[in-house]
Backbone bond lengths (Angstrom), bond angles and torsions (degrees), N, CA, C in turn:
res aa  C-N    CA-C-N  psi(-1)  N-CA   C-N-CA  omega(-1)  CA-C   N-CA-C  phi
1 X - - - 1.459 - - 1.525 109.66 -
2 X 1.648 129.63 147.61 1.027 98.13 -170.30 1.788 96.09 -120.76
3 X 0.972 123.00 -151.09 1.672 121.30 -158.20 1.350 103.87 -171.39
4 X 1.965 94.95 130.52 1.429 89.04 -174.31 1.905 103.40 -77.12
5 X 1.275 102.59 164.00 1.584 112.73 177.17 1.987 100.14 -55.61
6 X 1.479 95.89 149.67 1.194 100.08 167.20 1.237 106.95 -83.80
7 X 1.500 118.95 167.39 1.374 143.53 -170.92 1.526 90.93 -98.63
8 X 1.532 101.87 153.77 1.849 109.25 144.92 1.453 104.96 -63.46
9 X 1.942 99.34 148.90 1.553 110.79 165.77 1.634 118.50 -46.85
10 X 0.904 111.25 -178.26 1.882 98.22 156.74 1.639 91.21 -120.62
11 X 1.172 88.19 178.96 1.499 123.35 -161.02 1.852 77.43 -72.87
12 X 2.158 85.80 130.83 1.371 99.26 177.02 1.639 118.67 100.45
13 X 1.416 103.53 -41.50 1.531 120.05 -157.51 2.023 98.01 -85.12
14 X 1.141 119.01 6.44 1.811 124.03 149.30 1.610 92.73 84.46
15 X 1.772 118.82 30.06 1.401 101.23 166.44 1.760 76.15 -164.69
16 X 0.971 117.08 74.78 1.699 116.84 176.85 1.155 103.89 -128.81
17 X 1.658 128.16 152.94 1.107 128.45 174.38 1.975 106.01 -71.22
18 X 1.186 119.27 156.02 1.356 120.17 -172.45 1.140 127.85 -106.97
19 X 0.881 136.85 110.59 2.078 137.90 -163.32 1.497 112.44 -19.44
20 X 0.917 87.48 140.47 1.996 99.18 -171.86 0.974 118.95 70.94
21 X 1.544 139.25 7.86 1.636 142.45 -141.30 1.731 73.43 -87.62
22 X 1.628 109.76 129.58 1.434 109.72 157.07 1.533 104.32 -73.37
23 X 1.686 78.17 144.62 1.990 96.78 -162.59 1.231 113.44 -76.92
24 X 1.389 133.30 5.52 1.810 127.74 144.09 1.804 99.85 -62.64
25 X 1.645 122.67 -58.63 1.331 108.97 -156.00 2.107 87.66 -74.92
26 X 0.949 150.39 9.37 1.340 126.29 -177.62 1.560 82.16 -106.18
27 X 1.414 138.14 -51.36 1.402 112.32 177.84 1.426 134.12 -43.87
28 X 1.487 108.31 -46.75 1.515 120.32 173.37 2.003 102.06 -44.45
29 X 1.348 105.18 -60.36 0.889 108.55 -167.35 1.670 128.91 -62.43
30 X 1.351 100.78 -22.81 1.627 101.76 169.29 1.191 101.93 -82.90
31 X 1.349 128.72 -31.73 1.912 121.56 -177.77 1.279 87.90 -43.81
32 X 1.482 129.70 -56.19 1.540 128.23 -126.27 1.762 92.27 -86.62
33 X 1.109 92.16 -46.82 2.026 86.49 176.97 1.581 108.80 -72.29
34 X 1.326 143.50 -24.06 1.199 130.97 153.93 1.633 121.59 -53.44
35 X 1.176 108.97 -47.93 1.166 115.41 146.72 1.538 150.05 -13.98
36 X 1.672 96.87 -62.67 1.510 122.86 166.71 1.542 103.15 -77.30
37 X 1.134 117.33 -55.78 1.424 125.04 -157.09 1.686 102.24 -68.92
38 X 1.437 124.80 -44.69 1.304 105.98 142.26 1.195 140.84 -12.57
39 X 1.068 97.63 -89.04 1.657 137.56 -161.55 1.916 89.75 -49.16
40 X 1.148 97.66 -42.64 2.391 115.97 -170.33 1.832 82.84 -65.17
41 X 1.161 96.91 -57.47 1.806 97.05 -169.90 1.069 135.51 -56.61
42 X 1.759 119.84 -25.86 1.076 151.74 142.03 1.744 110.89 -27.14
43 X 1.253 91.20 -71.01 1.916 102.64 -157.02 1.457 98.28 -70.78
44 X 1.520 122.77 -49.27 1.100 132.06 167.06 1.689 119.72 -14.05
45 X 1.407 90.59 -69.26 1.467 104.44 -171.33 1.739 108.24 -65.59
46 X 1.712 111.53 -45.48 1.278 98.79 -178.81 1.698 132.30 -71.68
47 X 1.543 99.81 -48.59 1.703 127.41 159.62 1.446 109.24 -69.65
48 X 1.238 148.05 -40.03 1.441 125.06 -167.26 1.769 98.27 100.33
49 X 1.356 112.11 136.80 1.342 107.01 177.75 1.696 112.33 -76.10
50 X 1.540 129.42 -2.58 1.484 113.85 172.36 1.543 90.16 -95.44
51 X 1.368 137.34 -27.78 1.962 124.33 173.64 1.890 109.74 -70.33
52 X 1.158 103.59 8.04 1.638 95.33 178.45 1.473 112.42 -124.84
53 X 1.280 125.83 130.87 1.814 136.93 -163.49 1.864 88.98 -103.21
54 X 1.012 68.68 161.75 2.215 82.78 159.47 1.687 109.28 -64.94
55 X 1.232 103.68 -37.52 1.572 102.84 -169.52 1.419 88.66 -71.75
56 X 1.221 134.37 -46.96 1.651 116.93 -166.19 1.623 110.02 -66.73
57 X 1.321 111.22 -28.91 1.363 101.18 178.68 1.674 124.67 -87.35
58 X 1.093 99.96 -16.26 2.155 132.48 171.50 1.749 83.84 -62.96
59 X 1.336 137.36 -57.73 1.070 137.58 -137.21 1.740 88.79 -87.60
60 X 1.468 109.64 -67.98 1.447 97.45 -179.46 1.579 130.08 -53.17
61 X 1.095 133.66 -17.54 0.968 156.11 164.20 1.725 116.33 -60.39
62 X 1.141 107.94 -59.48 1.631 118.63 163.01 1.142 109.41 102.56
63 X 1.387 115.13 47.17 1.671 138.47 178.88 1.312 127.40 -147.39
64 X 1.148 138.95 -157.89 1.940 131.35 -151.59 1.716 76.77 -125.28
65 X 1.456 102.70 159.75 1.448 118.11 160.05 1.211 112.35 -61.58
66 X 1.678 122.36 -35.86 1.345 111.41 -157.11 1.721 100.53 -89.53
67 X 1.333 124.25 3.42 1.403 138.40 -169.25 1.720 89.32 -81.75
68 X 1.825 103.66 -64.64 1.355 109.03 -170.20 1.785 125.74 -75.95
69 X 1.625 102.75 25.77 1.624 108.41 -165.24 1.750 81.81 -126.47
70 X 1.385 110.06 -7.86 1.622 106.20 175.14 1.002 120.00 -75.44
71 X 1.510 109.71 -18.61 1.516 126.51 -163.19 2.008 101.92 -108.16
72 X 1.036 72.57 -57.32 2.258 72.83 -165.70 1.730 89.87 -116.40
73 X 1.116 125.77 146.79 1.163 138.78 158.21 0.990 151.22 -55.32
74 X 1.924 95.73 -49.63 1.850 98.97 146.59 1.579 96.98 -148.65
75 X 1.202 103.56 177.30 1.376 114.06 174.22 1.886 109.52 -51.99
76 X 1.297 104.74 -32.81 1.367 91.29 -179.86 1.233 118.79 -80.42
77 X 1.328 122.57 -11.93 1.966 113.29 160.18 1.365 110.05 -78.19
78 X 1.654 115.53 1.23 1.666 88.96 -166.10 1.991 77.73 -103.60
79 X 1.454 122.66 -5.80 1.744 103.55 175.01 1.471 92.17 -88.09
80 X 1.280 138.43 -16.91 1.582 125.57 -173.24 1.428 96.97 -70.61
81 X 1.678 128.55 -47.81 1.410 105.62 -173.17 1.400 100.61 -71.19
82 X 1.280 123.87 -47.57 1.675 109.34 -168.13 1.551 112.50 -47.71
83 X 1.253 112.16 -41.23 1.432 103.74 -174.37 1.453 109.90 -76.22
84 X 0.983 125.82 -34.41 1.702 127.91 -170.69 1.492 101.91 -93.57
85 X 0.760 150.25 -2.52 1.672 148.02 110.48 1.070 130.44 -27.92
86 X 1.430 118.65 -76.66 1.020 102.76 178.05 2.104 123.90 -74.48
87 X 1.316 117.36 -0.85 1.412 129.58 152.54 1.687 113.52 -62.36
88 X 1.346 102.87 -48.78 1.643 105.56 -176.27 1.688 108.75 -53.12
89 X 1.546 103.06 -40.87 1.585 124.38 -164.94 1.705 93.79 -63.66
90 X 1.260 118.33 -48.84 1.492 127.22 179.66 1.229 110.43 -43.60
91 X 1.068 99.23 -62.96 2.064 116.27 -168.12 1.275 102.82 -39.27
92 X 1.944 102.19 -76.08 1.139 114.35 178.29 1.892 140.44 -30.40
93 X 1.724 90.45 -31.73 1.297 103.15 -169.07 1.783 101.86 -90.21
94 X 1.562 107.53 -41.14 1.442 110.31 173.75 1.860 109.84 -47.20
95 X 1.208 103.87 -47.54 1.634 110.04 -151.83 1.710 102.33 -84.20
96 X 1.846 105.62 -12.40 1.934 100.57 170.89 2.089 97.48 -88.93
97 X 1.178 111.01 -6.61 1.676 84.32 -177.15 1.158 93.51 -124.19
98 X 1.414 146.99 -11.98 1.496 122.30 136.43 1.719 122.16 -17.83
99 X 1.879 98.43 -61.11 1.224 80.38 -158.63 1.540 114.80 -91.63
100 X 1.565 95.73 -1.64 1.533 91.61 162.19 1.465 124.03 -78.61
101 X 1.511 124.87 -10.46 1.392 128.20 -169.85 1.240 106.31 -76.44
102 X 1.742 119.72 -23.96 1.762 113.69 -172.01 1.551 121.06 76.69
103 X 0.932 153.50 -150.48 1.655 143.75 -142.60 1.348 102.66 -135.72
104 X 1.365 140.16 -17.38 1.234 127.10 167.43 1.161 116.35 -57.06
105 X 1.248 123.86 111.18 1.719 145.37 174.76 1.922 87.74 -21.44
106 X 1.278 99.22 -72.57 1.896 124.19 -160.20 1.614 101.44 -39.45
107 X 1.278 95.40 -42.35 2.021 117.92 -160.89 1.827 94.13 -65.29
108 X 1.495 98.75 -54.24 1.448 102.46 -171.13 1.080 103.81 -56.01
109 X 1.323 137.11 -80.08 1.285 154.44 -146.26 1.363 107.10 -60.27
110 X 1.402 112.99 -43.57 1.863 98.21 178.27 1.176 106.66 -75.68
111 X 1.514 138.47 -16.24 1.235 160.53 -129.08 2.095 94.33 -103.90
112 X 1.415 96.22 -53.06 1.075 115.74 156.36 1.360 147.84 -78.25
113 X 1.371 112.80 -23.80 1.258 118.17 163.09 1.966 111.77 -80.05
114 X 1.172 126.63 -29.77 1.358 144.88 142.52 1.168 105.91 -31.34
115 X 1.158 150.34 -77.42 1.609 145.23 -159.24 1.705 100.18 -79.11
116 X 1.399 123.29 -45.26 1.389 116.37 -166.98 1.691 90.77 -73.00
117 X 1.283 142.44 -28.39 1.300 134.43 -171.27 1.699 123.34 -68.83
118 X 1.775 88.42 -32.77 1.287 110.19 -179.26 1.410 112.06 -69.83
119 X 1.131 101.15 -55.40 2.062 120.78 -168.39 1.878 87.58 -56.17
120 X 1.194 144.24 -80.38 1.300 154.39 152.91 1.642 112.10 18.12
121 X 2.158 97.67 -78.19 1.299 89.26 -174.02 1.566 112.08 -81.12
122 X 1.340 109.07 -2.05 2.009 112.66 -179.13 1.671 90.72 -79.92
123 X 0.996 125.52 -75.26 1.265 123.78 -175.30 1.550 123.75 -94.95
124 X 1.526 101.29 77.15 1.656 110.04 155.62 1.400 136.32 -15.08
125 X 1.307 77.03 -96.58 1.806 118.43 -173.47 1.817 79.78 -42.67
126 X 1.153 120.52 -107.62 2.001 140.27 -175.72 1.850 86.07 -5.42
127 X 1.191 114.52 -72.99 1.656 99.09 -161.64 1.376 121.11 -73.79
128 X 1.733 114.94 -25.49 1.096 114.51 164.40 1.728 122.57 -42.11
129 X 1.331 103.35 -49.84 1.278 101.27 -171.30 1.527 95.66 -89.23
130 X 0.874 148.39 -50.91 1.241 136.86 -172.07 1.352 103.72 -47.77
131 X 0.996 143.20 -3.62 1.615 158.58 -159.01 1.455 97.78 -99.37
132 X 1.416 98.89 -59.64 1.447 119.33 -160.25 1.228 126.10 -105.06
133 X 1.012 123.41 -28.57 1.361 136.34 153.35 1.634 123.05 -52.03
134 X 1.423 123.97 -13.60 1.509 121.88 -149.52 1.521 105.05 -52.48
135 X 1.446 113.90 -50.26 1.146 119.19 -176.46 1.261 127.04 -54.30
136 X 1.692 127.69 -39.74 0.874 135.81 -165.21 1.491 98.17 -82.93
137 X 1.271 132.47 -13.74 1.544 125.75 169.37 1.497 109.96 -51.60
138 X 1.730 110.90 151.71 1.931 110.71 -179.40 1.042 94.85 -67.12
139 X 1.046 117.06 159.01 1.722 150.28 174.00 1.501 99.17 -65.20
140 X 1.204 120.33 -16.28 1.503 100.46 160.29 1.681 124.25 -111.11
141 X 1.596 116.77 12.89 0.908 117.81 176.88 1.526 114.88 -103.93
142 X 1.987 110.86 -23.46 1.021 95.23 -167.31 1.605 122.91 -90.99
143 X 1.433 113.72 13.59 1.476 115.45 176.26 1.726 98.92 -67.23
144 X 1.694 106.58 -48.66 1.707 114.58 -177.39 1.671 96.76 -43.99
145 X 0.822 105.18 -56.51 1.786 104.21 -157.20 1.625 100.47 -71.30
146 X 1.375 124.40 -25.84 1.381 113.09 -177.72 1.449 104.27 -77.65
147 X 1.739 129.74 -52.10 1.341 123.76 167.58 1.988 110.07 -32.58
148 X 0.907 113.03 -46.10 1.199 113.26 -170.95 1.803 105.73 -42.07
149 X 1.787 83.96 -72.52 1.446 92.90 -169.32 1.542 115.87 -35.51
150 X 1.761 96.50 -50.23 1.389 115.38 -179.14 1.414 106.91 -24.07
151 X 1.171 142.67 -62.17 1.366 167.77 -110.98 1.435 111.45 -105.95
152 X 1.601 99.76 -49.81 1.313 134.56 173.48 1.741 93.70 -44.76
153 X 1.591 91.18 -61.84 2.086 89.89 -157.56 1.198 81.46 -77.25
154 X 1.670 170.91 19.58 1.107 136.57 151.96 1.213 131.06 -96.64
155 X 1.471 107.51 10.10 1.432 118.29 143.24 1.530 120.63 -63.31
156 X 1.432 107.74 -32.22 1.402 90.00 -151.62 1.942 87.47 -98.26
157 X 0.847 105.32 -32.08 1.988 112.38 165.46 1.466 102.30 -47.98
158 X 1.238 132.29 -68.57 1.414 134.12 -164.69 1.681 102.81 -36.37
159 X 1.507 105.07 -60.10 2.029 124.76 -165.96 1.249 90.07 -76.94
160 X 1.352 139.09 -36.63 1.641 123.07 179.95 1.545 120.66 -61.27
161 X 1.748 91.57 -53.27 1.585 105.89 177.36 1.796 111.47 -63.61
162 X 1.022 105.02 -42.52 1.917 111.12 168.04 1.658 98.70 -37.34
163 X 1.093 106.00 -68.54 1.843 125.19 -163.22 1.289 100.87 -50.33
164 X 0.836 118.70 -57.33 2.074 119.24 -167.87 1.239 88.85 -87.38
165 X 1.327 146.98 -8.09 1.726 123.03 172.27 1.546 95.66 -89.15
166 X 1.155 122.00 -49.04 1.616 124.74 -153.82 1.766 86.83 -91.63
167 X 1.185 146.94 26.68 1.017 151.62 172.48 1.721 129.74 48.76
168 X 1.361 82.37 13.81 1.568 87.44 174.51 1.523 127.26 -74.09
169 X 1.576 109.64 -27.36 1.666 102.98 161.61 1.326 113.01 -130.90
170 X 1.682 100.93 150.68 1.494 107.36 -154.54 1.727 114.02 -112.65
171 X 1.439 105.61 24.49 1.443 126.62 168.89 1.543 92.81 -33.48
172 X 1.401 122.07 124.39 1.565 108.60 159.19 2.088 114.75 -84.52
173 X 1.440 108.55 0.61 1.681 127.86 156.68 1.087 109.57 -32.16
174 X 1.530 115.97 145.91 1.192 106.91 163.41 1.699 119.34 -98.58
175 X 1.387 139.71 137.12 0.987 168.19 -127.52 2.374 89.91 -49.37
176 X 1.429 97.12 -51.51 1.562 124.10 -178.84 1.763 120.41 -39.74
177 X 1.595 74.76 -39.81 1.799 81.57 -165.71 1.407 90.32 -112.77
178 X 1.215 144.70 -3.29 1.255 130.30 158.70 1.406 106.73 -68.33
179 X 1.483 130.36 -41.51 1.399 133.83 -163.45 1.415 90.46 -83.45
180 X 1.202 141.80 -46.01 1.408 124.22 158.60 1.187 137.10 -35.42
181 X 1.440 109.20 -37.63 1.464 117.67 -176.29 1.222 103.14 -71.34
182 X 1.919 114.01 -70.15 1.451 106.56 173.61 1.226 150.02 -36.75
183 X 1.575 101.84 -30.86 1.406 118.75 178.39 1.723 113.89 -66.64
184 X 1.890 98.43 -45.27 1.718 99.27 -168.52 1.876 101.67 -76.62
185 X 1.247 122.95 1.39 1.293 126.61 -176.03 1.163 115.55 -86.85
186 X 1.790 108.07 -37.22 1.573 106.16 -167.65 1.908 96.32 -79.68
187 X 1.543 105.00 -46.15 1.481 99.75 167.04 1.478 129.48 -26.70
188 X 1.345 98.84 -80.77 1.378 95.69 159.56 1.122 139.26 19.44
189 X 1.564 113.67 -61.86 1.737 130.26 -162.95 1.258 104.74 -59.93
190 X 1.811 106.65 -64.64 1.648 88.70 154.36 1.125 126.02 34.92
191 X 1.479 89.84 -121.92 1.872 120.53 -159.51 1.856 126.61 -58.83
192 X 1.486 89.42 -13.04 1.259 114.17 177.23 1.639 146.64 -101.71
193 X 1.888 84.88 -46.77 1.589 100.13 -174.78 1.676 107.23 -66.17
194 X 1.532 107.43 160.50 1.715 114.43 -167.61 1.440 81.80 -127.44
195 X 1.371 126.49 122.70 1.258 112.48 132.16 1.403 145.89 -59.23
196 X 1.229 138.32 159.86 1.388 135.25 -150.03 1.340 129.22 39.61
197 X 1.850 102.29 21.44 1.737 87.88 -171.16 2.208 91.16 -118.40
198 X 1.195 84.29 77.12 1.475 108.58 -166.80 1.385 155.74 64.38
199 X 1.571 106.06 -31.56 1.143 136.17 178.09 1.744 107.32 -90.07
200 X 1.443 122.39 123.40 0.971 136.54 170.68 1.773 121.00 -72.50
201 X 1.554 145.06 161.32 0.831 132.48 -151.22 1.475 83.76 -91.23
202 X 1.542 130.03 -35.45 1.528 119.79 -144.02 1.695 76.21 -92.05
203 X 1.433 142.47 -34.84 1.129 127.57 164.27 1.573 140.81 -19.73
204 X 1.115 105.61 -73.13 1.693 148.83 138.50 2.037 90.35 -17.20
205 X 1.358 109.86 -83.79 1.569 122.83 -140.30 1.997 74.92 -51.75
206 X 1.657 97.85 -61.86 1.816 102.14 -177.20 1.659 113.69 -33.51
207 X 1.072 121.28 -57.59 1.911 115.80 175.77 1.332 113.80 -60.96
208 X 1.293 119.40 -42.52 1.740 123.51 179.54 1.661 97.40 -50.96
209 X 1.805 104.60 -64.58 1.687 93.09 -173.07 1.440 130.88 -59.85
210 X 1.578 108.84 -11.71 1.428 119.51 172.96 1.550 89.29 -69.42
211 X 1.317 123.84 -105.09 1.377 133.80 -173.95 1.657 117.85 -5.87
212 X 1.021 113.58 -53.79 1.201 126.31 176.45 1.535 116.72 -43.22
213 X 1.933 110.28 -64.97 1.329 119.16 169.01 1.343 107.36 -50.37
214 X 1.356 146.04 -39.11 0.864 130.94 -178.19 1.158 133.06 -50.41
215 X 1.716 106.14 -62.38 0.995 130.01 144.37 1.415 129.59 -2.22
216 X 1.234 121.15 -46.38 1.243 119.74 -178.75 1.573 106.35 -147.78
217 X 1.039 92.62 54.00 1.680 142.60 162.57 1.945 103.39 30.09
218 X 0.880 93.87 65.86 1.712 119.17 178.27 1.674 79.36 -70.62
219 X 1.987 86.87 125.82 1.695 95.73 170.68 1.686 101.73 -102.53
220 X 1.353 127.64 35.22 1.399 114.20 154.97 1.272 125.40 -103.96
């Protein structure tokens, strides 16, 4: 599976480059947390983040624990950025084709089910565990990451609830469990999709948004 590169932290987030850092040592230094943050994303997905230590992820990486405790603190800030990354990446992507889709309930929603399908089968590994991991996030990270998600389904609630008021879909559902449904479907892709085993991601995103309208009985 492959994985998009991690990002630098941002400023604040306990793995950021630091003001004035001459810009050879801030390059070195984001290699080295792309690096780690890999390497965390890696084990994650295969071991589970409570079967993986610092040393297992120090090891894939091809450096000392005490190298990778310079950088992130514990393994659980390096799943808070993975997971809240790749959520941020969601948002972001929902909220540019929202507003390019325009006001048709129908427009949004496949519009949206399209980008969350895509982000999924492009990035595995990131949603898998963000999937799966929830629990194992600190108790103070995972309220952040649940608002997130939260956010996530109120895109897809907003264009549902639009649709059955303005009468465009004739789901007799109520608005809740349709956005449930859609939501745990586009997830899904995840755990499943193969790349190269024919089907393309924007392929895929195209049948999801068919299915979907159906779903909640789009009369076009």
């Amino acid at each position: 599976m492959g994985t998009i590169r991690a990002r630098p932290a941002p400023s604040g987030g306990g793995a950021g480059v630091a003001d004035g850092m001459p810009p050879e040592v801030a390059e070195e230094r984001r290699a080295n947390e792309v690096m780690l943050l890999d390497a965390a994303l890696e084990a994650f997905v295969e071991k589970g983040f409570h079967g993986t230590s610092m040393r297992d992820i120090a090891r894939r990486a091809g450096t000392s624990v005490s190298h990778s405790y310079y950088y992130f603190p514990s393994k659980h800030h390096m799943l808070w950025l993975i997971v809240s990354r790749i959520c941020q990446t969601l948002l972001d992507e929902l909220a540019a084709v929202e507003a390019a889709a325009g006001p048709a309930p129908e427009v949004r929603l496949a519009a949206l089910v399209r980008a969350h399908v895509r982000l999924h089968a492009r990035a595995q590994n990131e949603s898998f565990v963000g999937n799966t991991e929830l629990r194992s996030l600190h108790p103070s990270d995972r309220p952040r990451v649940i608002e997130m998600r939260d956010r996530v389904a109120r895109y897809f609630r907003a264009a549902i609830e639009d649709g059955l008021r303005e009468g465009r879909f004739h789901s007799t559902e109520p608005a809740a469990e349709l956005t449930l449904a859609v939501v745990t479907m586009c997830t899904a892709v995840a755990g499943w999709y193969r790349p190269g085993g024919g089907t393309t991601p924007e392929d895929l995103a195209d049948h999801y948004a068919e299915m979907v309208l159906r779903l909640v009985g789009n009369a076009a």
